[in-house]
N, C-alpha and C positions, 0 to 999 in steps of 0.2 A: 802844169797838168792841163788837159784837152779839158775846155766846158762841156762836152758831147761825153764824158765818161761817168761810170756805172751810179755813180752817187747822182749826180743831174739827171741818169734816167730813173733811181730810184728816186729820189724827192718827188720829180714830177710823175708818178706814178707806180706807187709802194704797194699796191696788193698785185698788178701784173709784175713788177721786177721777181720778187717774191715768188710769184707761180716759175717764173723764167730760172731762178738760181736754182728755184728747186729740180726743176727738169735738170738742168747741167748735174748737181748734185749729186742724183743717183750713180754715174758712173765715174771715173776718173778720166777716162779716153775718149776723146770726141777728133772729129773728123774737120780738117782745117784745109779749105779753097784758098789758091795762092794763083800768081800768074807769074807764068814762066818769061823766059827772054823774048820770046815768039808771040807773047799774047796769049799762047794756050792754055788750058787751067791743069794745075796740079794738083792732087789733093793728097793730106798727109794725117798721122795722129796725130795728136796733138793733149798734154794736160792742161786744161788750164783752171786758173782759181781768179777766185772773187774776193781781194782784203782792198781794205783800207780806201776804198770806193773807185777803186779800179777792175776792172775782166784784165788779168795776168796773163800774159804770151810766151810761156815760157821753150827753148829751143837748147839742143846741143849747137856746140861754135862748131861752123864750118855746112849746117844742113844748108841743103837746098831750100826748106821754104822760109830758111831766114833769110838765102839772098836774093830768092823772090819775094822777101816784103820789103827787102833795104831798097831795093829795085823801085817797087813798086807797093805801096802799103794799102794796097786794098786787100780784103780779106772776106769770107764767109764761114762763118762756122758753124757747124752741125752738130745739136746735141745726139751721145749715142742712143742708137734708138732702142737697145734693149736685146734680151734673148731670143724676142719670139715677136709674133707680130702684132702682140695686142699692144703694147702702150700705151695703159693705161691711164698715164698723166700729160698724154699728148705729148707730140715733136715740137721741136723749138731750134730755133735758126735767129744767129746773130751777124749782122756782116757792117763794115767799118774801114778805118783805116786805123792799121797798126804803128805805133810811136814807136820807133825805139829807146831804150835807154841807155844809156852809156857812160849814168855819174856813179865813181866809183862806189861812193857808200851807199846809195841806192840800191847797187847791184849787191853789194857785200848783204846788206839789209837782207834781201829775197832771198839768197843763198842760206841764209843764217834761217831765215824763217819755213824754207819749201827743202836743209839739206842737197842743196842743187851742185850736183860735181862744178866745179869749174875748172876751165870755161866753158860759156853759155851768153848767148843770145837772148834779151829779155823786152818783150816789146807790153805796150798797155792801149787798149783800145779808145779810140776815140769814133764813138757808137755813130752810123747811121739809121738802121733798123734794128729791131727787136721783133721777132713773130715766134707765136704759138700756136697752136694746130691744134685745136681738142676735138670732142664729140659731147654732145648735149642731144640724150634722145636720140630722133630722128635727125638730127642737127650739124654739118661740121660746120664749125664756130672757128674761122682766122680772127685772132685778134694781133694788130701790128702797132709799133711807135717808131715814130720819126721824129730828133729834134723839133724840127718845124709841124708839123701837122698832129701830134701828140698821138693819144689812144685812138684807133679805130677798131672797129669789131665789125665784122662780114657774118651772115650766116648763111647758110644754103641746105636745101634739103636735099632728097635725091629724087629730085622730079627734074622737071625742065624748067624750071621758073628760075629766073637769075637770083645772086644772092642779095640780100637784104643786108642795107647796112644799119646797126642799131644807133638810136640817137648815144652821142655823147653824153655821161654823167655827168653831173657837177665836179666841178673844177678840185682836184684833193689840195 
């Protein structure tokens, strides 16, 4: 399994992973960044789930954004943003590189636990960012994780003053 997957971001930082699964949670369908043969981006639905301390990739055999991740395993993923425009639990965007998998009891495992027709394409994220987008007040508050550089939080108001970065907490 990737060190960079959903349990090493949730250890190193359990009350944002938490804000993050919950964003994804609300809906079932989110919107998944791929790169074509070309370098150009395509974008697709996508389900995915959260067990067993991995973000789940899951695909029909034979789609396009499986053989743009076999190609190439960079990825973005956008949680859906909802019916309307308020969003109240803020946007949330996750991008990585997708693993694939291909041990058969692994895959039988998934299938058994998500009912997933086969065949099917099943990748697991090996996390580079983590971001959240809220509003606090007068505030939009970026909070982002990176393996290497951990929590950061941005705020900015809506004036012209740049944004403000908040000190780091103690270490969870």
């Amino acid at each position: 399994m990737t060190t960079n997957n959903w349990a090493a971001f949730e250890t190193a930082e359990p009350e944002f992973a938490r804000t993050v699964a919950e964003r994804f949670a609300h809906y079932p369908h989110h919107v998944l960044a791929t790169l074509r043969k070309d370098g150009s981006p395509r974008v697709a639905g996508l389900n995915v789930g959260l067990r067993g301390g991995e973000l789940w990739l899951g695909m029909m055999a034979g789609s396009m954004k499986a053989g743009d991740l076999r190609r190439d395993p960079r990825f973005a993923l956008h949680a859906n943003p909802g019916p309307d425009e308020t969003m109240p639990d803020g946007d949330a965007w996750i991008s990585g590189r997708a693993v694939e998998v291909v041990d058969p009891p692994e895959l039988h495992r998934y299938a058994e636990e998500r009912l997933s027709p086969h065949p099917f394409h099943l990748f697991h994220a090996d996390l580079a960012e983590v971001v959240h987008v809220g509003v606090d007040g007068e505030e939009l508050v970026v909070r982002s994780w990176t393996p290497e550089r951990g929590l950061r939080t941005l705020r900015r108001g809506d004036d012209d003053e740049p944004a403000r970065e908040e000190p780091a907490g103690p270490a969870s």
